[in-house]
C-alpha positions as CSV (number, residue, x, y, z in Angstrom):
1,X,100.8,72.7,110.3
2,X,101.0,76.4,111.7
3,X,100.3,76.5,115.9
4,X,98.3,73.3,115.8
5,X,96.6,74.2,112.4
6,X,96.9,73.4,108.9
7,X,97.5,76.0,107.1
8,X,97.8,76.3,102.6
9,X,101.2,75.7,101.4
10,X,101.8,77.7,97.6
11,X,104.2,75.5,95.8
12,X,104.1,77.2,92.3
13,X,105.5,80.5,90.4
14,X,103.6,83.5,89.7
15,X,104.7,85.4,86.2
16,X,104.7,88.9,85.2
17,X,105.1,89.7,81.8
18,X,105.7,92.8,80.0
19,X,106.6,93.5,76.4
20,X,108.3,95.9,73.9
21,X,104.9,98.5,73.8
22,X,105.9,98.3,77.2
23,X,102.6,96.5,78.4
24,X,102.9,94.7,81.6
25,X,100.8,91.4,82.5
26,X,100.5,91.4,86.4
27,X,101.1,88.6,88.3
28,X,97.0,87.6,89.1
29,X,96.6,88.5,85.2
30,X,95.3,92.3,84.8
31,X,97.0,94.4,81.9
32,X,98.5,97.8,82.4
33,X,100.1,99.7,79.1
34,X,102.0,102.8,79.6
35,X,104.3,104.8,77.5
36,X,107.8,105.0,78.1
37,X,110.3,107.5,79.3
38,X,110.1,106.9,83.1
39,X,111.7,104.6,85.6
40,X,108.6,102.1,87.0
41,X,109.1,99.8,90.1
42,X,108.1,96.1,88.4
43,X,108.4,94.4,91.0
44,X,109.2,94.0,94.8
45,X,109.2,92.3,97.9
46,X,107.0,94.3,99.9
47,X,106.5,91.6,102.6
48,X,107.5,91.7,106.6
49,X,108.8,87.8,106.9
50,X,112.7,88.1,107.8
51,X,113.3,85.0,106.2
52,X,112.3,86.4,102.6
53,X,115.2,88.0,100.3
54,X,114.4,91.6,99.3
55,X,114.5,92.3,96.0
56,X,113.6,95.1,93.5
57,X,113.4,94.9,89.8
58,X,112.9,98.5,87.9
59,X,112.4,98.8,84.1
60,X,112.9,102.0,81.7
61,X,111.8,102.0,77.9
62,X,112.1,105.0,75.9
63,X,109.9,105.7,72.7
64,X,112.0,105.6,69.8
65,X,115.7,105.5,71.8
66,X,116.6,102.0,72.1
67,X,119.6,102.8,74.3
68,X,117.6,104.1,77.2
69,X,116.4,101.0,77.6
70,X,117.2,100.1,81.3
71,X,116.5,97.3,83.9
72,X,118.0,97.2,87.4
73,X,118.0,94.6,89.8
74,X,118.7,95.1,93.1
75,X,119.4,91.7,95.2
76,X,122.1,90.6,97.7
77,X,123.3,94.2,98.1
78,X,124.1,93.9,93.7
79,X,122.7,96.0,91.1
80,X,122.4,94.2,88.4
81,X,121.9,96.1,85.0
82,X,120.7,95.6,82.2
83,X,120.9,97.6,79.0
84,X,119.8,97.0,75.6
85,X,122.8,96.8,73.0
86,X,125.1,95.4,75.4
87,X,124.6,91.4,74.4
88,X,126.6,89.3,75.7
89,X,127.1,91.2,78.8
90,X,125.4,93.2,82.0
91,X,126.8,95.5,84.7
92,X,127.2,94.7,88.4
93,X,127.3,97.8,90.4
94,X,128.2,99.7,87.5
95,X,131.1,97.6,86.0
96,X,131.0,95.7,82.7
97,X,131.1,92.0,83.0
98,X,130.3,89.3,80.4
99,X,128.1,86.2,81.2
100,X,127.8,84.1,82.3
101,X,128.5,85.3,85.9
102,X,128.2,84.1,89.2
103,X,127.6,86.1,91.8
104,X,127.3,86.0,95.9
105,X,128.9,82.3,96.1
106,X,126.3,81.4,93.6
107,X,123.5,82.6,94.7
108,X,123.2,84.6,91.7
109,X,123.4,82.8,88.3
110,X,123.3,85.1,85.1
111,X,123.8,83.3,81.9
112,X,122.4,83.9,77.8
113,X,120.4,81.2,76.1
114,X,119.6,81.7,72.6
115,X,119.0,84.9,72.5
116,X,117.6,85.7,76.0
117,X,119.0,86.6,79.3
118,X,118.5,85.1,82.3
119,X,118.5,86.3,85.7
120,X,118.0,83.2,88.6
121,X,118.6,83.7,91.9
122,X,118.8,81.1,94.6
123,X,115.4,82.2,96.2
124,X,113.9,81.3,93.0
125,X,113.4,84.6,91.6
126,X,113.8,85.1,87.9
127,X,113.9,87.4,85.3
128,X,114.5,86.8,82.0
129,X,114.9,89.0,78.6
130,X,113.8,87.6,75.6
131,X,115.9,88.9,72.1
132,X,112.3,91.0,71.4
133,X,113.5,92.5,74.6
134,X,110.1,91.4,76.7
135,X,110.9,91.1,80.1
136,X,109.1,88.1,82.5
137,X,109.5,88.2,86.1
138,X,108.7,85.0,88.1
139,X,108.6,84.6,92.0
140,X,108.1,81.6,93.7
141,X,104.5,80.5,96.2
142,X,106.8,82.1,99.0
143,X,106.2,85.5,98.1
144,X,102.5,84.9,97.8
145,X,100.7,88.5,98.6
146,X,103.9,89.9,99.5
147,X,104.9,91.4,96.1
148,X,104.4,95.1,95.1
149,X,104.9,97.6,91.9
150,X,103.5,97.3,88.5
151,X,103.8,93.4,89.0
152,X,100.7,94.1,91.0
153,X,100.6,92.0,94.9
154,X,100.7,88.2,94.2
155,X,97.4,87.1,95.6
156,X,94.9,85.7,93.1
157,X,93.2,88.4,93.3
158,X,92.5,91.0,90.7
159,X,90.3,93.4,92.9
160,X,93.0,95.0,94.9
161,X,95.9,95.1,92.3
162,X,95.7,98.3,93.0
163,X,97.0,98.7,96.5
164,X,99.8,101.3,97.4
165,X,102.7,100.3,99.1
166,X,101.3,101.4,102.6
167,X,98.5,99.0,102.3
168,X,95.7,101.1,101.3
169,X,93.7,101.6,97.6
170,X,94.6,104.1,95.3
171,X,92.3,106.7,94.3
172,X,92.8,105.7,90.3
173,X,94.6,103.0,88.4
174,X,96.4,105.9,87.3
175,X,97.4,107.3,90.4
176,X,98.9,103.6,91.6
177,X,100.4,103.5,88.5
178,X,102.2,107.0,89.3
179,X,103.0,105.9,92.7
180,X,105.6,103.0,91.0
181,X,107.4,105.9,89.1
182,X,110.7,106.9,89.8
183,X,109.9,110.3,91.6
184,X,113.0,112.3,89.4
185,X,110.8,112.0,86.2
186,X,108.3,114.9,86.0
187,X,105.0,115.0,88.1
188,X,103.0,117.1,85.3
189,X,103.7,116.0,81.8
190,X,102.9,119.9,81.0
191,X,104.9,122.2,80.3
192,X,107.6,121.2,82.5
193,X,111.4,120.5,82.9
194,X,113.0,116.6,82.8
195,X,114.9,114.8,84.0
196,X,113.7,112.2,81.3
197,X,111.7,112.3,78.2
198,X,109.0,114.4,78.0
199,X,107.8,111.9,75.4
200,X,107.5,109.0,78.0
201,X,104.7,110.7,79.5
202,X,101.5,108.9,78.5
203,X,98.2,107.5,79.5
204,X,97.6,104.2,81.8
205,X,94.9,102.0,80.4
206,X,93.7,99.0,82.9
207,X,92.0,96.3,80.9
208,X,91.0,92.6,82.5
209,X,92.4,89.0,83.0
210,X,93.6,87.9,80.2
211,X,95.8,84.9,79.1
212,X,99.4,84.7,77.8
């Protein structure tokens, strides 16, 4: 009961997904495939309730250079990173550390289970690494329409997975797309200076629901 109301209570995880092409599964089940190279926003809380946790996860896969491969969390004031080739261990805030690890009085439990590794905080957010290096992300009911990034928003609803993170549509699936990149990697894949790979600059193809 809300102010004398009843109001719907979510009591159930919602899973990104995104694999080695990297091809990203959003949380109300659209597909978006784009080539690596860049720094994407995955996901984050996007939300206004005080009592949520911020969080932010970012992901970078490079064509053909396995040890660009990149994913920071940021949570609690950590960032926690991931890089491919470093099994066995991750870095908090830059420093090497082997798992499993404890962070934040618990509140951050990072651990390896044959062959993946798993993020979980105490929130009940989660992000795992299988050994294929496919990353899921999984948020609990709480978050419900208060997500944002590649992850898409969290709401059941596939018609506005495009929204920007001021609220409104984007012109293109390509332009929301572009609007979750880290703003140091080139803004015209033409002819143009770097930061990153030139080769990570590709085309966005939106397909429909699909199952996984």
């Amino acid at each position: 009961m809300e102010k004398g109301e009843a109001v719907c209570v979510h009591d159930y995880m919602g899973t990104c997904m995104g694999s080695q092409s990297p091809q990203y599964h959003t949380f109300d089940g659209m597909t978006v495939d784009i080539r690596g190279g860049c720094t994407y926003t995955i996901a984050k809380y996007c939300g206004n309730d005080p009592t949520l946790v911020p969080f932010v996860v970012e992901e970078k896969k490079s064509e053909g250079n396995f040890k660009e491969w990149l994913t920071n969390v940021y949570v609690y004031g950590y960032n926690i990173s991931i890089h491919k080739g470093e099994g066995g261990k991750i870095q908090v805030n830059n420093k090497l550390t082997s798992l499993p690890a404890n962070l934040e009085a618990g509140k951050i439990q990072i651990s390896q289970n044959e062959g993946r590794t798993i993020l979980q905080m105490d929130f009940g957010l989660q992000v795992t690494y299988d050994e294929d290096w496919a990353i899921m992300v999984a948020v609990p009911s709480s978050y419900f329409g208060a997500t944002c990034g590649l992850c898409g928003n969290f709401n059941e609803d596939t018609e506005d997975e495009t929204t920007l993170a001021d609220g409104t549509q984007a012109a293109s699936v390509e332009d929301w797309a572009e609007s979750w990149r880290d703003p140091s990697c080139q803004d015209d894949c033409e002819g143009q200076e770097t930061l990153q790979d030139t080769a990570g600059c590709g085309e966005l193809i939106w397909g429909g629901p699909q199952a996984f």
